[in-house]
N, C-alpha and C positions, 0 to 999 in steps of 0.2 A: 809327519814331521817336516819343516820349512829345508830346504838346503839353504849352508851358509856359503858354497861356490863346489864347482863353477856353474852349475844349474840354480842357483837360488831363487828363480823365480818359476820355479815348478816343483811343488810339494811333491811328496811319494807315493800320495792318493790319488793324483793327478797322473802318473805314469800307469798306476795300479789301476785305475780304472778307461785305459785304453780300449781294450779289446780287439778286434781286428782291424782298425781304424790306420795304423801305422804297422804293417806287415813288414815294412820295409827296413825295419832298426831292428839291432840289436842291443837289447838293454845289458849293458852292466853296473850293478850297484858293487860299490867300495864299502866294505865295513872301515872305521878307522878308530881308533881309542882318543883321537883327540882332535880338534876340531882346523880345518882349512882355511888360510887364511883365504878371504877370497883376491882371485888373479895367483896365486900360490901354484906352482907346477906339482905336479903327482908323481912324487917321487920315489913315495914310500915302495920298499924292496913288496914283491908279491910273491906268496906262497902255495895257494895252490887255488886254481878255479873249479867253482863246483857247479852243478846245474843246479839251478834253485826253482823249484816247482815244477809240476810235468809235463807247463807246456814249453819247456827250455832256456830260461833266462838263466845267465850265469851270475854270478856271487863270487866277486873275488875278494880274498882276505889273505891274512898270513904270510907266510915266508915261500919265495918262486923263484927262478929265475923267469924273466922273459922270453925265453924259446918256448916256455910253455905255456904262458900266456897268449904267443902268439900261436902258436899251434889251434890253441882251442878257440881263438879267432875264426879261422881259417875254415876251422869243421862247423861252427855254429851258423856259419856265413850262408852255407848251402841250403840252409833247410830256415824256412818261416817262423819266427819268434815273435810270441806274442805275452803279452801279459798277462800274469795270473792273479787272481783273487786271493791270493795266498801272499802277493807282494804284501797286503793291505796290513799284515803283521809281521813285516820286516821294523827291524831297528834300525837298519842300516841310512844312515842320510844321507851318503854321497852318492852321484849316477854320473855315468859315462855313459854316452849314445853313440855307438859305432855303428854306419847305415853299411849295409848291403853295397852296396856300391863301390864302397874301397875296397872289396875282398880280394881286388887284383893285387892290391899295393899290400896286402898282410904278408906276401911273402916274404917280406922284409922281417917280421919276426919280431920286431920292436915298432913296427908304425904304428901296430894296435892301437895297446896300451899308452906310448909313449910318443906318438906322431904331435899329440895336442901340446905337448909340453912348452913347446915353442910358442903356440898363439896367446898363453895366459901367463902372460907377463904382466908385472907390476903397472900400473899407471903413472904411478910417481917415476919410472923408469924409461918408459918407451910410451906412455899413454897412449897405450891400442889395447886394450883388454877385449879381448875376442873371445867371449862365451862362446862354447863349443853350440854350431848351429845343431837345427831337427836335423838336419841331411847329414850330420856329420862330418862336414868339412867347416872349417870358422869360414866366418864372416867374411871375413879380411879375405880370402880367398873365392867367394861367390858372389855375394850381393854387393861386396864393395870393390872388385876384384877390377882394374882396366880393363883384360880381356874376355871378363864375362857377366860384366856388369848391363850390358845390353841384348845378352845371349835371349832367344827363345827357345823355351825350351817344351817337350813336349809334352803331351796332357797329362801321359801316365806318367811325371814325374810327382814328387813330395813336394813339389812349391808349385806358384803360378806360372804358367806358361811367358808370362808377360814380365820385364824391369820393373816396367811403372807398378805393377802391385808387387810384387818381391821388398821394392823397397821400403814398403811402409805397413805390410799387413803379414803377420805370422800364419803357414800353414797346419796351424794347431789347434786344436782347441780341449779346453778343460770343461768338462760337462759337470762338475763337481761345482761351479761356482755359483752361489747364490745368485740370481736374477731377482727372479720373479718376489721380489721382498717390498715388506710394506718401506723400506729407505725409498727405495727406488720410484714407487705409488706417488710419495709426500711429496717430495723432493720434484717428481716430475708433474704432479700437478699446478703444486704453488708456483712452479716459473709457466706452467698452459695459463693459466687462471690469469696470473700477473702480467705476463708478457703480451697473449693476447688485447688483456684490455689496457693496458697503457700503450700500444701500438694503434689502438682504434680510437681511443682518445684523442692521439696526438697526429692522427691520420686526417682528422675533420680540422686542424690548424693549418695556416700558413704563415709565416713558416712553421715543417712538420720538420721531425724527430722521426726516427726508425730504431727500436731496439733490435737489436740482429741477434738472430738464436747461435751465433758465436759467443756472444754473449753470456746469454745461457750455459752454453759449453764451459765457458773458463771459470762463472760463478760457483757451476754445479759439484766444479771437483773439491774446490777449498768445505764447502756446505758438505759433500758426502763424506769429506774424510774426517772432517767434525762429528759427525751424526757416529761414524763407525767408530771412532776414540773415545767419546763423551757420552755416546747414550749405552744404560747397561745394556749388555748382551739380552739374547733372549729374543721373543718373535719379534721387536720392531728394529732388531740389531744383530744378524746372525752370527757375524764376525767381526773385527776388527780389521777390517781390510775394504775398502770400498773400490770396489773392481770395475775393469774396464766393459763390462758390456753392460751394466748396471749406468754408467756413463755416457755409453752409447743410446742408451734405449729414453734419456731422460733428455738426451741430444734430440735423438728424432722426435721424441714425444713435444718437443720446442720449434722443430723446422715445421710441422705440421698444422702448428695451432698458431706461432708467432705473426705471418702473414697475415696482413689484412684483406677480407676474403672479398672478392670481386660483388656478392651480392650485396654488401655493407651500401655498396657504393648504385646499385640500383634502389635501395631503403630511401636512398637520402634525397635522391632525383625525382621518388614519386610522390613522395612527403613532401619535400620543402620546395621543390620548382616545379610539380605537376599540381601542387595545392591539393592530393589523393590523401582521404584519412588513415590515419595508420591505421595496421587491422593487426595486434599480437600474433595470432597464427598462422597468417601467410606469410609476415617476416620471421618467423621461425621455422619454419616449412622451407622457404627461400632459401635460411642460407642453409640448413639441415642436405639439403638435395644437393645444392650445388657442390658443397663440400664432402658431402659421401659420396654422389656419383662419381669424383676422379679416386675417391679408395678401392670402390668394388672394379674403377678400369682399371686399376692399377694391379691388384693382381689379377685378374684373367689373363693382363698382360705381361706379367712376371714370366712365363714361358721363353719366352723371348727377348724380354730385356736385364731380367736380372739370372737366371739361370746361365746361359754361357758365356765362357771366359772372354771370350772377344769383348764382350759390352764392361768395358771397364771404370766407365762412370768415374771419369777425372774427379769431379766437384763431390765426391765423394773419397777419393784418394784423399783433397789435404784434410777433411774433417777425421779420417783413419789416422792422419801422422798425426793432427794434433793429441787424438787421445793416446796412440802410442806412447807420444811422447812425455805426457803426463805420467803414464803409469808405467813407463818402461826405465830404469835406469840404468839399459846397456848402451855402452859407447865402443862405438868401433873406428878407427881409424879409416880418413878417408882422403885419398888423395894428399897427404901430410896433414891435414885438418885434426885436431883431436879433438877438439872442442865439441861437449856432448851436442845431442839433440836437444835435450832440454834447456840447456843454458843457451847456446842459439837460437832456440825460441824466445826463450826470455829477453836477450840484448833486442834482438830486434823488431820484437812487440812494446818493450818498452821507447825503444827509441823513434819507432814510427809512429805512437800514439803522442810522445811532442814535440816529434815534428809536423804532425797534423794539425797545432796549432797555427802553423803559419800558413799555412795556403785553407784552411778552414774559420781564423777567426782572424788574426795577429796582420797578415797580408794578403789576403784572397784574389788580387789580381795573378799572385805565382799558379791557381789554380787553372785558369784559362792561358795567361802568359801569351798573351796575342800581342806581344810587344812593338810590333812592326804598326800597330792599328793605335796606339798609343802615339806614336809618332809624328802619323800624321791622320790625326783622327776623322776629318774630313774626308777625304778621299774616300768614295764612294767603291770606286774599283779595289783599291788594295784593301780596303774592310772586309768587301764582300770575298778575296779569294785567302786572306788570312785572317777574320775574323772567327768567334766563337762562338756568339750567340744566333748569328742569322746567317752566318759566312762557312767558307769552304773547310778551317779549318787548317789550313797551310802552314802555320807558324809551328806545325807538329809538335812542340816539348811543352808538358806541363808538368809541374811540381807535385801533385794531388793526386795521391794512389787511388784515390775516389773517382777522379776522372778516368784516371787507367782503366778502370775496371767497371765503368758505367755502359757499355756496350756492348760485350761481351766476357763479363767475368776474369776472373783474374789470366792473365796470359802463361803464366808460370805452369799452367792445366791444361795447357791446348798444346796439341801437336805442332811441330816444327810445321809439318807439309801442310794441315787444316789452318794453320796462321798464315800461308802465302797466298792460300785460297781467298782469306777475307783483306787482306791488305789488298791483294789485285781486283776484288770485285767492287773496295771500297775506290781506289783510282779508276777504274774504269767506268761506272757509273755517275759517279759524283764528281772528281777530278776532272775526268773527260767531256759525255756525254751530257751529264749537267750543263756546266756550263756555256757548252755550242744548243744548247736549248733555251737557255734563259739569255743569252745576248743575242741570237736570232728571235729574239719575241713571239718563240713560238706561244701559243696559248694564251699571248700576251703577257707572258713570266713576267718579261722585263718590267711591267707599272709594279711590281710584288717584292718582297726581301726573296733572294736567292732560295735559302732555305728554311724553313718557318711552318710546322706544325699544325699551323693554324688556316681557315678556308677564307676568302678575303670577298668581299663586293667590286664592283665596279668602279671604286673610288681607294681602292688600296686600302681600303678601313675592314679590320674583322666583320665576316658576314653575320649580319644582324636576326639573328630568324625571327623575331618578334615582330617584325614587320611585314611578315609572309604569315600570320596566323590568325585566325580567328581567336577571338575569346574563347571559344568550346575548345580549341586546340587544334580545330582542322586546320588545312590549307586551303590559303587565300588568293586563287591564280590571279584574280585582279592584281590584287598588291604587287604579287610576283613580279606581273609584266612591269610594273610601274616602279621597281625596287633595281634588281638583278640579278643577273643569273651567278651560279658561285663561283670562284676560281681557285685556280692550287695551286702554289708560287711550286717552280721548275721540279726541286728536290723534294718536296710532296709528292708530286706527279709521279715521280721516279720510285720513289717506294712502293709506290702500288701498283707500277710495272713489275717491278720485280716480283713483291709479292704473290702476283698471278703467275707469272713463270714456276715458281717453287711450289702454288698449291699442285700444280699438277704435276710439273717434273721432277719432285719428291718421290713419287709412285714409283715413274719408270726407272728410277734411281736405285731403287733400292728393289724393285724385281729383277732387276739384271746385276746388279752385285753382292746382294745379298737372298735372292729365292732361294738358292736351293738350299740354304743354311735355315733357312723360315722353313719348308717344307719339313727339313731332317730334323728340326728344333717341334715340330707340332708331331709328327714320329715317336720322336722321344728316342732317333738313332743318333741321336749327337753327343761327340766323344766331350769328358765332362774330368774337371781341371780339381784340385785335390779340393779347394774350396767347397766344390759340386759336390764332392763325394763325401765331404765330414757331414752337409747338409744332410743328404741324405737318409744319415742316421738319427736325424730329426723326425717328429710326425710332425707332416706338412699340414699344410690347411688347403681344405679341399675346392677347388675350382669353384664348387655349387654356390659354399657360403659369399665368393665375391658378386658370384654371377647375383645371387639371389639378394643382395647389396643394390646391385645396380638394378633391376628387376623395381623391388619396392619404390626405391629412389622414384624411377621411372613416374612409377602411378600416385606417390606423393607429389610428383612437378605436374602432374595432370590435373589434379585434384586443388593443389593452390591455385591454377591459374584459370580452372572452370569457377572456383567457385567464389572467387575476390576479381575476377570479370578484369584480366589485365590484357584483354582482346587476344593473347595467345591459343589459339587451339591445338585440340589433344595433336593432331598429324604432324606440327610443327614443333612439339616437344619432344616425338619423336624424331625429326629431322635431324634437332637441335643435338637430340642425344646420338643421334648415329653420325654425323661427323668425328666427334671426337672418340669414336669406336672404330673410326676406318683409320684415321692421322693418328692417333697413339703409337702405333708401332714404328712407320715410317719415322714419325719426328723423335720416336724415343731412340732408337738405331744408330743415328746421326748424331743427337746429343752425348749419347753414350760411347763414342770411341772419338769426339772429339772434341766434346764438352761445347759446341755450337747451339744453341735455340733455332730450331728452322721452326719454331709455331707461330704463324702468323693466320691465324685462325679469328681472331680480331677482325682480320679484315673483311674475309672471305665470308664473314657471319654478317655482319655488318653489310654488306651488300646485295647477300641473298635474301637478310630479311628487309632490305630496301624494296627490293622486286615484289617481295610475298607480302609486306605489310605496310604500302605506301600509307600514306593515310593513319597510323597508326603507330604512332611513336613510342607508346611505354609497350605494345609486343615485339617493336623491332629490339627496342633495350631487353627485355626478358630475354627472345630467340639467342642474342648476340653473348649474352655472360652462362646460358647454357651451354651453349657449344664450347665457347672461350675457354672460361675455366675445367670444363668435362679434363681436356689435354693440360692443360700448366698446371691445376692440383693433380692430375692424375701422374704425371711424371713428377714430381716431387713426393709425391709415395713411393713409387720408381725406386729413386734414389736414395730412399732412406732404407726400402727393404736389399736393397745391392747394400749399402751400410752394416747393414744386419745380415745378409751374408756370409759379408767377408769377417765379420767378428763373431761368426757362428751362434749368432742369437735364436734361440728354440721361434721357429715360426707362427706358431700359436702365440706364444708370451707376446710379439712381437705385435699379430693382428690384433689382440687386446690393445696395446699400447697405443698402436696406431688409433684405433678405432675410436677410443674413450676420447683420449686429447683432442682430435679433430670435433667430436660430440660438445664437449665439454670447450675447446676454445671457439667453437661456432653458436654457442648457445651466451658467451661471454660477452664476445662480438657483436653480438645482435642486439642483449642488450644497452649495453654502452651507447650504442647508433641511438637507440631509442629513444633511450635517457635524455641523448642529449640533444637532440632536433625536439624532443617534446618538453623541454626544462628549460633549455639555454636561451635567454632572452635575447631575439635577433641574428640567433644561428643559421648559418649557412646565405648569411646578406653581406653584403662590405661595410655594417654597423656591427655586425657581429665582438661580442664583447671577445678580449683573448687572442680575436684574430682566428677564430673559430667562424672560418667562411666555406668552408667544404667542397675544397677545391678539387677532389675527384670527383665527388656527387654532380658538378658544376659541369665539367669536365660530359661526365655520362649525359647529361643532361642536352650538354649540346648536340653531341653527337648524335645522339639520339631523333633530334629535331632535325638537322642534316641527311641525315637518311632512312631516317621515320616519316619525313615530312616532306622534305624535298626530295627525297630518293634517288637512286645511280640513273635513275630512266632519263633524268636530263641532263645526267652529266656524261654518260659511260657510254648510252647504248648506241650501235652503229649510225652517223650523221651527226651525235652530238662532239661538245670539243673532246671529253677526252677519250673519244668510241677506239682509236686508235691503241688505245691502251689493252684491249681485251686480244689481241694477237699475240700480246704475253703469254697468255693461257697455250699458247702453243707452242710460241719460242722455247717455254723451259722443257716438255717432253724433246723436243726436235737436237735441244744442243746435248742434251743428256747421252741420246742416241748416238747422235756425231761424236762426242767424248769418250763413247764407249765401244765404237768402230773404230775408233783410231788408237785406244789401248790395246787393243789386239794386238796390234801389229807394233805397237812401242808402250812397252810397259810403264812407262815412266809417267804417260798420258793419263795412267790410271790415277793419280794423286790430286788430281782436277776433280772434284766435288761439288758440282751444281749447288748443292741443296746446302753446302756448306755455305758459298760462296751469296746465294742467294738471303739464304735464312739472318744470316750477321746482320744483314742491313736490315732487319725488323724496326729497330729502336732510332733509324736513321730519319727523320730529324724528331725528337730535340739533340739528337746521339751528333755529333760533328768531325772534322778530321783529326783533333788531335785525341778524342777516343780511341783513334784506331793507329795511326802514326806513334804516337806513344805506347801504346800498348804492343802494339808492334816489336818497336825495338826491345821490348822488356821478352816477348816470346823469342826472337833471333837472339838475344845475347844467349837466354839460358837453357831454351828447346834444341838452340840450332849450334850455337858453339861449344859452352862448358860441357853439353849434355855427349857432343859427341867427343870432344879434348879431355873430360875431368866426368867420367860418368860416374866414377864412384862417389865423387862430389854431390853429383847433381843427385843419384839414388839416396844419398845421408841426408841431404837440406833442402831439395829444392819444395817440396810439399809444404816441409815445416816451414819455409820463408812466406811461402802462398799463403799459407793459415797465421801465419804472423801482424805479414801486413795487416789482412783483412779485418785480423782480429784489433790491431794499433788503432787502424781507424775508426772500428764500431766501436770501440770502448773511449775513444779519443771524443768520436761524436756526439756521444750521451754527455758524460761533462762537460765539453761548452754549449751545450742547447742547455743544461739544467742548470749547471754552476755560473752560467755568465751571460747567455744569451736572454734566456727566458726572464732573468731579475732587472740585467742592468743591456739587455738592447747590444746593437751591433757596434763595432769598436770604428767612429768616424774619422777618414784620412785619406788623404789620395791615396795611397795603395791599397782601399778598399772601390774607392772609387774610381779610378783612372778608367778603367775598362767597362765602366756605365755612358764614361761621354762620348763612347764613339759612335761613327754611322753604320759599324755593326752592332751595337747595341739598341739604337733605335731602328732596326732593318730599313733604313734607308735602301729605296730602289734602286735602280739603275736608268730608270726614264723616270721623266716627270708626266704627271696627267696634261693629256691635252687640254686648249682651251675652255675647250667645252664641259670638264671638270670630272668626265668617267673616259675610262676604256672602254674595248669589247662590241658588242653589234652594238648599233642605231636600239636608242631606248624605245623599248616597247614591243622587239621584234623576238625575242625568244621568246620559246612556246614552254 
């Protein structure tokens, strides 16, 4: 039977089939002859408490006074209460849950029974309805409380150790609730199947479209509670209730498959710009391995990233408050605020999806807002250090939550102290060091845009590699000497200094702040947070099955690439795969308690198979999206089973879920790709009909030629220009060390985070400063001030705003691409255009070419 308050959102079969799960309450159910209103205080006179079943649950009814209610408080408090199977034929619908923990405060005699009276007031009266929490104190008192709204607390407590998941995730769970149902199957298929392929569609376009499995999330719930109302009962309809980890599992089943998968985009570069025939079962082989191998690392790696508390997987916390908030309709008082969760999601989903017409379609210079460069457009200097496109970024404010969160994710999820790490890593390299590199002409930056993406020649014009190749596709040293050698404008340069710092002093970072938590985590002695422990009364899925995932994977990527001849060999798919079996853990550790990306695995793959595969461009591209992807799918599995989790989703149902969708959206993917490089008349060209020019494919393509072709040996290695760069590779062990000798001795040195500081600038350039200056202040307003001034505030909304926005924009973004963009083209006016005519829009340099019409050595002299 449903409770109508003040528990109404936990049936009677849901307490009844506890078991020792919650040792820590004591349950009392109320008989009553007539029904409660809900927020109604418990008033009715009590007559005598009885034990009800023999493993001690009390049953109060009738006529009492309260000394003897409290009495039998008192004595029931001592001794461990658990629930009986005997509940499961009670009549009784009302429950009261008094924890263990007040047993101090029953001396009072009436606090029992009657302490809650107070917190279940009307809403139309006080709008604070405070459903009596699991722990037994309201809300209003714990999770939303000033002074213990930021409390840790310890493991063997009944909630998380942690605010940040208190606030948004309940320490309960109902194993009673239908999952594993054919709703769930349909439901999460048709958005794997849809999502996937209308994302890979719109992936080969420019302009592209992104459906975001946010997306999926807010469709899915109107779809499942339709399905649960409208279809009869029976096995494709168990109930009429469409429940929250039925929601969750149809979420992850969409974060898994919605991505367009990294091998799409090697498909497209060996087909349509290496002129290689398509072969059906190496491109479904391709992308089968790439996107199974980061599932089978993913759980091997669960050990350690998703089992203990400490790994709290922010970017996980808002997709938990949103479905919270969907399916939750308690509202607590917070900081005078009463305005639910839900209806605050609502306002401000609604309203940042039109506002995102104007910095998205309506005024889109709001979206960069480099106003100062608008000014005075020319000027070359003030372009380059408050510009957006090719420039430093100085003009810091932009309008466009898209922007905000183009570089590091929403800031709303990132720690106060991990946000001062990347604003000071972002001025200090780029603000700073930058530009004393690029106005002293080191590397000859200055003939170059400041900061720019892209590898340049000898004349300032994008490096041409066509002119360095043979028709067979080798390298043409003649040419070469006769062409030029390549260059990196300043902020290039600088990213993959850093880069190199972090591949390695990511290691000594996390063996000295976190080993011995890894060692007692592979033990299996680490203490384990109530989450950990409802898990546990799961059957888990066994290590072997992922190992033996990754295992097969293995000897499938050996097999495609012996036997469709993409010059990759077996020792180098090994390579390829043990990178991202060493970086999983490090880089998941870091993302996991501060919601930072340190994976720049991109690079480091990209350069190693420069060395190992000169000469040999589509194996430098295979080596480079094996490694790559192994860690970014593999941590996005990560994240969705830390999802799963914390909504106590059965582990098994959950490796199903995962497993088919990923199956099923990579076999989607694949073909779509195929479809359409072998259908579309003049895809992946700039005649490309649609605007279907295949601008990653294009993308992989060059790269590929750059360091497949020309490889690091002439740019990187000791004597050439940027050989200077590889002392990286030691500077990041060495400051790590330094940073962690001087926390010794001042604890506060400890909130310095290398690998934070280093890893943010992944995306840096095309990523610029008002990415991070704006984002900035949005982490300092609500991490650094509300969160410690208004934390009961910041515990009620600050998630659900993060998932608001995100969600504004992804839903804002699909209607003008499909309602306005795609039919009637982009809206023509200076305030679309003002910020195309400047000298940072066209990266105008800061020197002009000399007479002689190149920079760099005397033509002809590089080797």
């Amino acid at each position: 039977m449903g409770f109508e308050s003040p528990n109404r959102l936990f049936p009677l079969s849901f307490w009844a089939a506890r078991g020792g799960v919650y040792p820590n309450f004591i349950l009392i159910f109320i008989a009553s002859r007539r029904p409660i209103h809900p927020g109604e205080p418990f008033e009715q006179p009590i007559s005598r408490i009885t034990v009800f079943g023999k493993l001690g649950c009390l049953l109060v009814s009738g006529q009492a006074d309260d000394k003897l209610a409290g009495r039998w408080l008192i004595a029931a408090a001592h001794s461990t209460v658990f629930a009986a199977d005997a509940l499961r034929t009670s009549q009784s619908p009302y429950l009261l849950i008094i924890p263990r923990i007040i047993r101090a405060g029953l001396a009072g005699e009436k606090e029992g029974m009657m302490g809650l009276q107070d917190t279940m007031t009307d809403e139309k009266k006080s709008s604070t309805i405070q459903e009596p929490s699991l722990n037994g104190t309201s809300d209003a008192s714990s999770i939303l409380s000033d002074s213990r709204a930021q409390d840790i607390l310890p493991y063997e407590a009944d909630d998380s150790p942690f605010p940040e998941v208190r606030a948004v995730v309940k320490p309960v769970d109902d194993r009673l609730l239908p999952v594993n149902t054919v709703r769930m199957w349909v439901i999460g298929m048709v958005f794997t199947i849809v999502g996937s392929g209308l994302n890979q569609f719109f992936s080969l376009r420019q302009p592209s479209v992104t459906i975001s499995a946010l997306v999926a999330q807010l469709l899915a719930f109107p779809v499942g509670c339709a399905w649960a109302q409208w279809v009869p009962l029976g096995w494709f309809n168990p109930d009429r209730h469409f429940n929250i980890k039925e929601h969750a599992l149809i979420t992850i089943m969409s974060n898994v498959s919605f991505g367009s998968a990294a091998a799409t985009q090697v498909i497209e570069a060996m087909v349509k710009f290496y002129d290689m025939p398509s072969h059906g079962g190496f491109e479904i082989l391709l992308m089968i391995t790439t996107q199974l191998f980061g599932f089978g690392l993913a759980g091997m790696a669960a050990r350690w990233l998703v089992g203990p508390a400490t790994m709290i997987w922010p970017q996980v916390l808002s997709n938990a408050a949103l479905l919270s908030t969907l399916h939750s309709r308690q509202n607590l008082m917070a900081d005078g605020w009463i305005i639910s969760r839900l209806r605050f999601f609502m306002i401000v989903f609604v309203a940042g999806a039109i506002w995102y017409f104007a910095p998205g379609y309506l005024f889109t210079a709001l979206s960069t807002f480099s106003f100062i460069c608008w000014i005075v457009p020319d000027n070359v200097v003030v372009n380059q250090l408050f510009g957006q496109k090719t420039g430093l970024g100085m003009s810091l404010l932009t309008f466009d939550w898209a922007q905000v969160v183009y570089a590091n994710q929403s800031p709303l999820l990132v720690p106060f102290w991990a946000g001062l790490n990347v604003i000071g890593s972002f001025v200090l390299f780029y603000w700073i060091i930058c530009p004393i590199i690029y106005y002293t002409n080191t590397w000859y930056s200055a003939y170059l845009p400041l900061l720019n993406p892209d590898t340049f020649d000898n004349t300032g014009k994008p490096y041409n590699t066509s002119r360095v190749m043979n028709t067979d596709g080798t390298f043409n040293v003649e040419a070469y000497r006769n062409y030029s050698p390549m260059f990196l404008p300043a902020g290039y340069a600088m990213t993959y200094s850093v880069a190199f710092a972090n591949l390695t002093g990511i290691f000594v970072h996390v063996a000295l702040y976190h080993g011995k938590d890894l060692v007692e985590q592979w033990k299996g002695r680490n203490a384990k947070d109530v989450h950990a422990r409802i898990m546990d009364t799961y059957e888990s899925v066994p290590w072997w099955w992922f190992g033996g995932i990754t295992v097969v994977m293995f000897a499938l990527s050996i097999v495609a690439n012996e036997v469709w001849r993409t010059d990759l060999p077996a020792w180098a798919v090994l390579l390829a795969y043990l990178l991202p079996i060493i970086y999983i853990i490090p880089v998941g550790i870091i993302k996991a308690i501060t919601n930072i990306s340190s994976n720049q695995l991109n690079l480091i793959t990209e350069f190693i198979g420069g060395y190992a595969f000169l000469g040999r461009p589509v194996a430098n591209m295979a080596f480079k999206f094996y490694g790559y992807a192994g860690v970014s799918q593999g941590l996005e599995f990560v994240a969705d089973m830390k999802l799963a989790h914390y909504l106590h989703i059965a582990p098994r149902t959950l490796f199903v879920a995962q497993g088919m969708a990923t199956l099923v959206g990579a076999v989607v993917q694949c073909g779509v790709t195929v479809f359409m490089i072998t259908r579309i008349r003049g895809v992946c060209t700039p005649e490309a009909e649609g605007g279907f020019t295949c601008p990653h494919g294009q993308v992989t393509y060059s790269s590929s030629l750059i360091w497949g072709v020309l490889g690091p040996d002439r740019n990187f290695s000791p004597g050439q220009m940027y050989g200077n760069l590889l002392w990286f590779f030691l500077v990041g062990p060495a400051v790590v060390v330094i940073t962690w000798l001087l926390g010794r001795r001042w604890k506060k040195v400890n909130y310095l985070s290398w690998p934070v500081a280093f890893g943010a600038m992944s995306l840096v350039p095309p990523a610029t400063g008002i990415n991070f200056s704006s984002w900035w202040l949005v982490n300092v307003i609500f991490n650094g001030v509300i969160k410690r001034r208004k934390p009961a505030w910041w515990s009620k909304y600050n998630y659900v705003l993060s998932a608001a926005l995100d969600s504004g924009v992804a839903v804002s973004t699909v209607i003008i691409f499909f309602c306005i963009i795609l039919p009637a083209g982009s809206l023509k006016w200076w305030g679309n255009t003002v910020y195309k005519n400047t000298a940072d829009a066209h990266g105008v340099p800061y020197n002009r070419l000399p007479d002689s019409g190149y920079f760099g050595p005397a033509m002809g002299t590089w080797q």
